[in-house]
C-alpha positions as CSV (number, residue, x, y, z in Angstrom):
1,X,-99.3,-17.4,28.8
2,X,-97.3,-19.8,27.2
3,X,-94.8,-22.4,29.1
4,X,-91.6,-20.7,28.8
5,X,-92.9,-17.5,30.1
6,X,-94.4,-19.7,32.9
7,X,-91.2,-20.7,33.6
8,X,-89.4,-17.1,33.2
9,X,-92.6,-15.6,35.6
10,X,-91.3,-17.9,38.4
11,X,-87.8,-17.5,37.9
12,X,-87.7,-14.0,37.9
13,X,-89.1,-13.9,41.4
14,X,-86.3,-16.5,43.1
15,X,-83.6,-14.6,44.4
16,X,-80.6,-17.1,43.1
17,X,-80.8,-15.2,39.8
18,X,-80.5,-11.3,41.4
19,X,-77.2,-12.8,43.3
20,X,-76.1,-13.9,40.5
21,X,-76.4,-11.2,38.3
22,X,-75.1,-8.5,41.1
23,X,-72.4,-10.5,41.6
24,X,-71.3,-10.8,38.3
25,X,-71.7,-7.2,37.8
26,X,-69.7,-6.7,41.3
27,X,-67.0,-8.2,40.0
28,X,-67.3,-7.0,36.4
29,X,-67.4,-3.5,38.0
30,X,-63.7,-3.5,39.7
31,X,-62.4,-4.8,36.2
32,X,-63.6,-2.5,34.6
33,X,-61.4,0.2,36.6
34,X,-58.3,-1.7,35.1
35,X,-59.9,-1.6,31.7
36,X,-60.9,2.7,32.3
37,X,-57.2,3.1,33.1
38,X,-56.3,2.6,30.0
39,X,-58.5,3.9,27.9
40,X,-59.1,7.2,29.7
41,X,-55.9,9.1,29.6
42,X,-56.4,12.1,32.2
43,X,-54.4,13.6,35.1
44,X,-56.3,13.1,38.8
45,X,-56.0,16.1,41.0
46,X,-55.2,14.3,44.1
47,X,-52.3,11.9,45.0
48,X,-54.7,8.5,46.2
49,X,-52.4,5.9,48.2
50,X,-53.1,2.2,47.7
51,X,-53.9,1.6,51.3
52,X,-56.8,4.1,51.2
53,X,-58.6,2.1,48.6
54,X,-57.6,-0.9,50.2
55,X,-58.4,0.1,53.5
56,X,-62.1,0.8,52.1
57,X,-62.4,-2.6,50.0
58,X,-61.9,-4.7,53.3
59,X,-64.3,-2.3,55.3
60,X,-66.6,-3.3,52.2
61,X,-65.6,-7.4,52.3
62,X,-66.1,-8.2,56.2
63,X,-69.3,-6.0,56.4
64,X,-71.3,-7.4,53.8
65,X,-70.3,-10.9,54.5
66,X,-71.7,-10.2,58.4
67,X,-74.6,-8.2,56.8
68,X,-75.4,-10.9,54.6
69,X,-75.4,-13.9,57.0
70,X,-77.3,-11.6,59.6
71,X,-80.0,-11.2,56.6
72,X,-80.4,-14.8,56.3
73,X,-80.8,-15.4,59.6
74,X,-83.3,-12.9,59.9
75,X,-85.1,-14.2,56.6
76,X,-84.6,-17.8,58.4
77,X,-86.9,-16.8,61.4
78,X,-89.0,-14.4,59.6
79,X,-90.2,-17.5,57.2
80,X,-90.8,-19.8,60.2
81,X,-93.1,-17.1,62.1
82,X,-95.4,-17.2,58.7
83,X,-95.0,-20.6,58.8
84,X,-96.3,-20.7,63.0
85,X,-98.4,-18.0,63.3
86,X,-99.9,-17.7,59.7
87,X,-99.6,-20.6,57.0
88,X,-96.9,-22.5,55.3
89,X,-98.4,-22.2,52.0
90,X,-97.6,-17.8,52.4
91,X,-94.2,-18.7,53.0
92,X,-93.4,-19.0,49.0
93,X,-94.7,-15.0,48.7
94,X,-91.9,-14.1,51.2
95,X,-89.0,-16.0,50.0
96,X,-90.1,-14.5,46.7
97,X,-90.4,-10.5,48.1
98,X,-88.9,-8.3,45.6
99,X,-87.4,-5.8,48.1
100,X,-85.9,-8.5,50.1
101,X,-84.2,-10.4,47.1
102,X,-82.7,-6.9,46.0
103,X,-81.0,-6.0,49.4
104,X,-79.7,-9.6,49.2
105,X,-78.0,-9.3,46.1
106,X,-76.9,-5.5,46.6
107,X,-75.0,-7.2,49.9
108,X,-73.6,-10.0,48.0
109,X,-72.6,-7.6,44.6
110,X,-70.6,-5.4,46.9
111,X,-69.1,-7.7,48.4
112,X,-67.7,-10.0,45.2
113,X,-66.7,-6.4,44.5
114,X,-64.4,-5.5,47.3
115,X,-62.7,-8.9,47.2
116,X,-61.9,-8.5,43.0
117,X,-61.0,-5.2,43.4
118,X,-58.9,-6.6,46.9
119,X,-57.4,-9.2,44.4
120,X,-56.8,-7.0,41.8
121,X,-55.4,-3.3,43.7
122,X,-52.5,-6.2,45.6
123,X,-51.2,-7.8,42.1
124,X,-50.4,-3.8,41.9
125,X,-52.5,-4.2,38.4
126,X,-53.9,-0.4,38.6
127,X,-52.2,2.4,38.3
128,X,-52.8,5.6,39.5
129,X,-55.2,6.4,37.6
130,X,-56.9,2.9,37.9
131,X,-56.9,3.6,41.7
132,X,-58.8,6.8,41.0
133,X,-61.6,4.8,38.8
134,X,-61.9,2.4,41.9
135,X,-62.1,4.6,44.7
136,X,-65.2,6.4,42.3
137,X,-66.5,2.8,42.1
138,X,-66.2,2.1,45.3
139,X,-68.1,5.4,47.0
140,X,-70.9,4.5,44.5
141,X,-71.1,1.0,45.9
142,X,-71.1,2.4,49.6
143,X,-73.6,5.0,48.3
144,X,-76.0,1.9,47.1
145,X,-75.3,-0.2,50.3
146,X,-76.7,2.2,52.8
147,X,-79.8,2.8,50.4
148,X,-80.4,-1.0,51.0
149,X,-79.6,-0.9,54.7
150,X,-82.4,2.0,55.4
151,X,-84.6,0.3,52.8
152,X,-83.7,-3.3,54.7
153,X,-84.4,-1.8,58.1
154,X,-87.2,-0.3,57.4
155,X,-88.3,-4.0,55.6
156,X,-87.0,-6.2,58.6
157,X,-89.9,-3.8,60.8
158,X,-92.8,-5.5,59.3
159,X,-91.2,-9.0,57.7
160,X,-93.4,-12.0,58.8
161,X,-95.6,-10.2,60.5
162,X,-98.9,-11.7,60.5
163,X,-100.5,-8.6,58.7
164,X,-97.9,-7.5,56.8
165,X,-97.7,-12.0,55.4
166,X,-102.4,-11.4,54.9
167,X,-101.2,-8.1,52.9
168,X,-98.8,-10.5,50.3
169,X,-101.3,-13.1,50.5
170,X,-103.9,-11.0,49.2
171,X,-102.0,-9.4,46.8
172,X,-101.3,-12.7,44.3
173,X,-104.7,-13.6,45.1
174,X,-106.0,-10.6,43.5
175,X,-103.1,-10.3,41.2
176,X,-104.4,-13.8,39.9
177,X,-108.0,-13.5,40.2
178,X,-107.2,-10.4,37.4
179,X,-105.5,-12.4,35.4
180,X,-108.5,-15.3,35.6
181,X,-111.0,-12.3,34.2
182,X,-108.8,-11.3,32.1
183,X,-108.9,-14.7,30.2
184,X,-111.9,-16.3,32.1
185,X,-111.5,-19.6,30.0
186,X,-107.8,-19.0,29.3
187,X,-108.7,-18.2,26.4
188,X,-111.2,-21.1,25.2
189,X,-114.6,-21.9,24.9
190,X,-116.5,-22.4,28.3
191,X,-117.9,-26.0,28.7
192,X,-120.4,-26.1,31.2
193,X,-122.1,-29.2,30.9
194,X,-118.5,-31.6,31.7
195,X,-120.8,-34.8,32.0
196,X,-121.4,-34.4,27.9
197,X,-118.5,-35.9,26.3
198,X,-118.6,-35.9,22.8
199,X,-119.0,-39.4,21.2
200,X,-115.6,-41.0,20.3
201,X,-114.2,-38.4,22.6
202,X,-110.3,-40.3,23.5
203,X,-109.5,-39.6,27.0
204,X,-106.0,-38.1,28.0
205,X,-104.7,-39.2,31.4
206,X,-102.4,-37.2,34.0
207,X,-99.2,-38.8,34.2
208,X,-98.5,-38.0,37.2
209,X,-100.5,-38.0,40.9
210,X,-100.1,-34.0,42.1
211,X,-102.1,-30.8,41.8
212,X,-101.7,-29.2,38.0
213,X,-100.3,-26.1,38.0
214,X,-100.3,-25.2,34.7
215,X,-101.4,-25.6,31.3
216,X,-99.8,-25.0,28.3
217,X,-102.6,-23.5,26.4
218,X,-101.1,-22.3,23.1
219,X,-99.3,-25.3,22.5
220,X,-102.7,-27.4,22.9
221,X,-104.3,-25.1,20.5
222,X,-101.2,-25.6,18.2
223,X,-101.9,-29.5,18.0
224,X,-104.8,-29.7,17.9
225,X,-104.4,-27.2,14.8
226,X,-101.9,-30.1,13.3
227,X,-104.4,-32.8,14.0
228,X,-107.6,-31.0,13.0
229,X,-109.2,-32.0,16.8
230,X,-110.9,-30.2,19.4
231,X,-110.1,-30.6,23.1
232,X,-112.2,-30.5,26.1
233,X,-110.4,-29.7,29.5
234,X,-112.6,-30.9,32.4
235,X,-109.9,-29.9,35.0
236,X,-108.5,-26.2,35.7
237,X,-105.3,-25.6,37.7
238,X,-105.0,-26.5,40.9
239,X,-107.1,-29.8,40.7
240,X,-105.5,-32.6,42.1
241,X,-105.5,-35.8,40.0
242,X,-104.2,-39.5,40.0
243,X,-102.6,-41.3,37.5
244,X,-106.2,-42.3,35.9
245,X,-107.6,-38.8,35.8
246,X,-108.6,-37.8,32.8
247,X,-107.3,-34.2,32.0
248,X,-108.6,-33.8,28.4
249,X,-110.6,-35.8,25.8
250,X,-109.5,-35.2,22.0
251,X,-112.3,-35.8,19.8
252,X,-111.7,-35.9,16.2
253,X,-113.4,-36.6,12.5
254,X,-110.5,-39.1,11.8
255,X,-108.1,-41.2,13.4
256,X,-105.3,-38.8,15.7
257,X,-101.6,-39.8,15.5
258,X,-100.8,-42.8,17.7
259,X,-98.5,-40.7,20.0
260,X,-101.1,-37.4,20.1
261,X,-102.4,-38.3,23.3
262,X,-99.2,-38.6,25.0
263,X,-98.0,-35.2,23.1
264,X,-101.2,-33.7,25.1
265,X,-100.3,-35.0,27.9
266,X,-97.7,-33.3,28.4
267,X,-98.6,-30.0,28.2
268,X,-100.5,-30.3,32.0
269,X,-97.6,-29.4,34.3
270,X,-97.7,-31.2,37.8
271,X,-96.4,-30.6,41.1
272,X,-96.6,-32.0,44.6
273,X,-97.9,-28.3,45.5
274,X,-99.9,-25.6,44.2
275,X,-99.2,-22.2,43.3
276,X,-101.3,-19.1,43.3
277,X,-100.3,-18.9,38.6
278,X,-103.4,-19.4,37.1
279,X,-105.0,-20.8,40.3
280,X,-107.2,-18.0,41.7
281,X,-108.8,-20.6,44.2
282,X,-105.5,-21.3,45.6
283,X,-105.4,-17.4,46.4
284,X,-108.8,-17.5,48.1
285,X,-107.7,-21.0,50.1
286,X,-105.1,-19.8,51.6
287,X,-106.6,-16.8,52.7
288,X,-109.3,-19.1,54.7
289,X,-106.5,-21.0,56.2
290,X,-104.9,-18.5,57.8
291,X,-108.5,-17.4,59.2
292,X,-109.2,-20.7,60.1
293,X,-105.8,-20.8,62.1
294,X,-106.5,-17.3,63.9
295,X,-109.7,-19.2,65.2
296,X,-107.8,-22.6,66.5
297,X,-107.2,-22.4,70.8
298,X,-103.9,-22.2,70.6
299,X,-104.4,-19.0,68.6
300,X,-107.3,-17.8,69.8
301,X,-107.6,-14.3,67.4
302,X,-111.1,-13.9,66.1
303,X,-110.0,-10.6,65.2
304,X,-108.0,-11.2,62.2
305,X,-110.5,-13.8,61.6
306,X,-112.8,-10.6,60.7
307,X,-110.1,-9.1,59.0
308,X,-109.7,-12.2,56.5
309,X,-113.3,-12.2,55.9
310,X,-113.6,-8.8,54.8
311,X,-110.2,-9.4,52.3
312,X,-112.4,-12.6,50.9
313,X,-115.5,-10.1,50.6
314,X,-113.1,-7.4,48.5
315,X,-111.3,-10.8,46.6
316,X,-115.0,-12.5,45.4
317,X,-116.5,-8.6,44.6
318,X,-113.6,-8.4,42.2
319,X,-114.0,-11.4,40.5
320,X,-118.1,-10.8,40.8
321,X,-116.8,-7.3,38.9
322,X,-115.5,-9.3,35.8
323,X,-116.3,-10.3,32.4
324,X,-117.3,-13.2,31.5
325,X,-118.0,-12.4,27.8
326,X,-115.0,-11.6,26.1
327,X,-113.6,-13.2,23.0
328,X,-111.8,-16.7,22.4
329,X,-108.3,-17.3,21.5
330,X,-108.7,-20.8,20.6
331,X,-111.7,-21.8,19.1
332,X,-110.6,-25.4,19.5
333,X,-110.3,-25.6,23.4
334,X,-113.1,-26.0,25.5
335,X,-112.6,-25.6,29.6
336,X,-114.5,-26.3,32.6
337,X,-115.6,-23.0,33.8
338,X,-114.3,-21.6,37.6
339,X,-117.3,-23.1,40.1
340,X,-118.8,-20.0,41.8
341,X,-119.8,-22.2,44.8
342,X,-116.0,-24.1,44.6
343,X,-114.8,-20.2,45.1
344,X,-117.4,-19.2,47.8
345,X,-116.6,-22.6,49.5
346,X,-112.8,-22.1,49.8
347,X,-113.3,-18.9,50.9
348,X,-115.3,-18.9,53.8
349,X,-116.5,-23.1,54.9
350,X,-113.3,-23.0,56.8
351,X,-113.7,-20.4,59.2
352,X,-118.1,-20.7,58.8
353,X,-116.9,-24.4,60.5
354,X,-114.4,-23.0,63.0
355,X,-116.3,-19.5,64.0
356,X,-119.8,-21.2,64.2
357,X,-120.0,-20.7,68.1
358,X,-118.4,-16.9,67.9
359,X,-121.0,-14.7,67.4
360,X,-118.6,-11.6,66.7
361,X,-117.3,-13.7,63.5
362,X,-120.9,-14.9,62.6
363,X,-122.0,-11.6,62.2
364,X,-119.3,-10.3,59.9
365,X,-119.7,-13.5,57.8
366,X,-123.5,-13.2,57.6
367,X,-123.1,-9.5,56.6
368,X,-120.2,-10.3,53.7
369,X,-122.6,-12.7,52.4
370,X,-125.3,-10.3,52.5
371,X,-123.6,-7.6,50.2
372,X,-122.1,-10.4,48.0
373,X,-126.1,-11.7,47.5
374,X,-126.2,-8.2,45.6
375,X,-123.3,-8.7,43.3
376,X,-122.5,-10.4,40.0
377,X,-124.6,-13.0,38.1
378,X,-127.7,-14.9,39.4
379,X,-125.2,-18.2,39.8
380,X,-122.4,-16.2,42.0
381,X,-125.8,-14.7,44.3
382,X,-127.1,-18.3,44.5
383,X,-123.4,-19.0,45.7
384,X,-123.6,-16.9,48.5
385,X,-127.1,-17.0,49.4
386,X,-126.2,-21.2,49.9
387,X,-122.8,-20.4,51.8
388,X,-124.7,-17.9,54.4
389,X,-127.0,-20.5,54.4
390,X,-124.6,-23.4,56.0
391,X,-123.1,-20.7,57.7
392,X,-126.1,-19.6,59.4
393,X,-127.3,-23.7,60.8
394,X,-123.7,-24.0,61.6
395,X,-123.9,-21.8,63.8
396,X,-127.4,-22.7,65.6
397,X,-125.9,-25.3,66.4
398,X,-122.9,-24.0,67.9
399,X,-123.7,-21.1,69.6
400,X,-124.5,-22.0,73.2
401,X,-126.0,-18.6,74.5
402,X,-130.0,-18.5,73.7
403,X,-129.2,-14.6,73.6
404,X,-126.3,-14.9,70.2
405,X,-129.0,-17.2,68.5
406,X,-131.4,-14.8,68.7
407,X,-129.3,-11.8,67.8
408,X,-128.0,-13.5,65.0
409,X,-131.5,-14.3,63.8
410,X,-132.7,-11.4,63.7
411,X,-129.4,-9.9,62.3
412,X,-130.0,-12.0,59.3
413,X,-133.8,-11.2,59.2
414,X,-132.9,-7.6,58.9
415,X,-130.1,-8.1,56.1
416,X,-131.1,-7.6,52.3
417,X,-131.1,-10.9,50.0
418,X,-130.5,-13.3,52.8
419,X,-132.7,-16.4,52.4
C-alpha cells in the first residue's frame, strides 16, 4: 500500500465526503428536471399543480433537517457510551460505520434536494412538463428516505452497544491482522537479529515524537533503487518514538546524497494516535482494554471479560494460521519482524493483571492459552506457554480462597502443553 491510497483508505471511511457527494447529487438531481424538460418533448397524462410538488418538497426540507439533527444527536450519545462503557480508542470504528455515514448523507442529499427544487419550482423555471420530471424525482427520493429510516432504525437498536462496539472492534483487528499475513514483512526481508547493524550503517531519525502509523514502503524501495542502498527498519507501525529514534539505517557501498536521509525520513507518517492500518497489535490492544475495563469496580462484568478472551483466542489462531514464507517485494528493505510475545502480551497481560483474583476469568485464560500452545510455530507456542505462565503466579497470588488455587492448579495440570 502505497501513501496515497493510505490516504484515500481513510478518507473513504469519514462521512464528510458521502455528504458531500449526496448533496451535490441532491441538488444536481432537481436541475436536472429543468434540463429533462427540454430535452424530452412528451405529453403527461395528468394535469400536476405547482402546489402539489411544492407541498411535497417542504414535507421533504423540514423533515430531513429534524431527521438529520436527531441523527446527530443520537450519533453524539452513541459515541460517548463507547467512549464510557467500552474504550475511547473504538470510538473512531463508529464515527467511521459505513451504514451510519450512508443514512447521513441520504438525509442531507434529500434535503439539498427539496430546497433547489423549492428554489427552482417558485422562480416558475419548470414547466409542466418539468413539474412532471420533479414529482418522479421526488417519489424516488421519498422511496430512498424511508429505506434509510428502516435501515437507521433498525441501526440505532444496537449503536454503541457494548457488544455490538467488541463486534467492530474485532472486525479491523482481524481485517488488519489479514492484511499483516498477507504481507508479513510488508513486503521486505525479515530482520530478526535488530541488534546487527551493518557497519557504516547511517541512522535515520523520526522527526517527530508520536506513534508511526505508516510507512510508505514503495517509495523507500524506490530510493533506495536511485541510491543503490539497502534499508533496515527496526520499528513497525504503531511504535512510539522520540525525536532521536532511529527509524531506519541506510547502508550503502558509496557515499548517499546529502539530503537522502531526510528524503527517508519522511516517508514514516506520525501521529499523536494510532490506528488499527498496518497495526495489527493496535487491534489486539484495544481488544484487552475494553476487557481490562469490564473487570475495573465500577464495571464489575467479568463476563464480557470472557467474551474478549475468547475474540483474542480466534484473533492470535488467525494470525498463528498464516504464512510466514511468502515472497519479497523489495529485496532492498529489511523489517523487524511482528514479536509473537509483543502480540500475546497486548492481548491478554491486561486482563491476566486485572482478573488474577477471579477464578471464572482464570480459567478461560488458562484454557485459551492451552489451545494456543498447540498452534503455529515453536516461537508463537513458547509465547503462550510464557503468557499462561505469568498468568498462572498472577493469580496465586491473588486468589484468596485456598479452594480457587487448588482448582485452578489442577485445571492447568489437566490441560495439554501447559508448562
Amino acid at each position: 500500500m502505497n501513501y496515497w491510497h493510505w490516504i484515500f483508505e481513510r478518507v473513504r471511511r469519514q462521512l464528510w465526503w458521502r455528504a458531500v457527494a449526496f448533496g451535490i447529487a441532491g441538488m444536481f438531481t432537481a436541475v436536472l428536471a429543468l434540463v429533462v424538460e427540454r430535452v424530452i418533448l412528451w405529453e403527461i397524462p395528468f394535469n400536476l399543480s405547482p402546489d402539489a410538488v411544492d407541498s411535497l418538497l417542504n414535507i421533504i426540507a423540514s423533515s430531513m433537517l429534524a431527521v438529520t439533527t436527531f441523527s446527530l444527536g443520537v450519533m453524539t450519545a452513541a459515541f460517548g457510551a463507547a467512549t464510557t462503557n467500552v474504550t475511547p480508542r473504538a470510538t473512531p470504528l463508529l464515527m467511521e460505520d459505513e451504514l451510519t455515514n450512508n443514512v447521513l448523507s441520504t438525509f442531507i442529499g434529500a434535503f439539498l434536494f427539496s430546497i433547489v427544487g423549492i428554489i427552482v419550482l417558485k422562480t416558475g423555471s419548470y414547466g409542466e412538463r418539468g413539474r412532471a420530471v420533479l414529482f418522479l424525482f421526488t417519489i424516488v427520493v421519498i422511496a430512498l428516505v424511508v429505506i434509510q429510516l428502516l435501515r437507521w432504525i433498525n441501526h440505532l437498536i444496537s449503536l454503541g452497544r457494548v457488544g455490538t462496539t467488541i463486534d467492530r472492534v474485532e472486525e479491523a483487528a482481524s481485517a488488519a491482522i489479514a492484511e499483516r499475513l498477507a504481507v508479513p514483512y510488508l513486503g521486505a526481508h525479515p530482520w530478526h537479529d535488530v541488534d546487527a547493524v551493518p557497519p557504516g550503517a547511517v541512522p535515520v531519525y523520526a522527526r517527530a515524537i508520536g506513534y508511526i502509523q505508516f510507512i510508505d514502503i514503495p517509495v523507500l524501495s524506490r530510493l533506495c533503487e536511485e541510491a543503490e542502498c539497502e534499508i533496515y527498519l527496526p520499528s513497525n507501525p504503531g511504535t512510539f518514538v522520540f525525536e532521536d529514534t532511529v527509524v531506519a539505517w541506510l547502508h550503502a557501498a558509496q557515499a548517499l546524497p546529502a539530503d537522502h536521509a531526510q528524503r527517508m525520513a519522511e516517508q514514516f507518517v506520525i501521529a499523536t494516535t494510532r490506528n488499527f492500518d498496518q497495526d495489527p497489535r493496535f487491534g489486539l490492544a484495544v481488544m484487552a482494554e475494553i476487557g481490562s475495563r469490564a473487570l475495573s469496580s465500577a464495571t464489575n462484568d467479568p463476563g464480557t471479560a470472557i467474551d474478549v478472551i475468547g475474540r483474542q483466542t480466534r484473533l492470535l489462531s488467525q494470525w498463528a494460521d498464516g504464512r510466514m514464507d511468502v515472497p519479497v517485494d523489495y529485496p532492498r528493505l529489511h523489517l523487524q519482524p511482528l514479536s509473537e510475545d509483543d502480540l500475546f502480551e497486548d492481548a491478554f497481560m491486561l486482563m491476566a493483571r486485572d482478573g488474577a483474583g477471579l477464578i471464572e476469568v482464570q480459567l478461560r485464560l488458562q484454557k485459551s492459552l492451552a489451545a494456543l500452545q498447540r498452534q503455529g510455530s515453536p516461537g508463537f507456542r513458547q509465547a503462550a506457554a510464557k503468557q499462561a505462565a505469568i498468568a498462572l503466579q498472577r493469580s496465586e497470588i491473588a486468589l484468596t480462597c485456598a479452594a480457587d488455587q487448588q482448582r485452578l492448579r489442577e485445571a492447568v495440570e489437566d490441560m495439554p502443553g501447559l508448562c
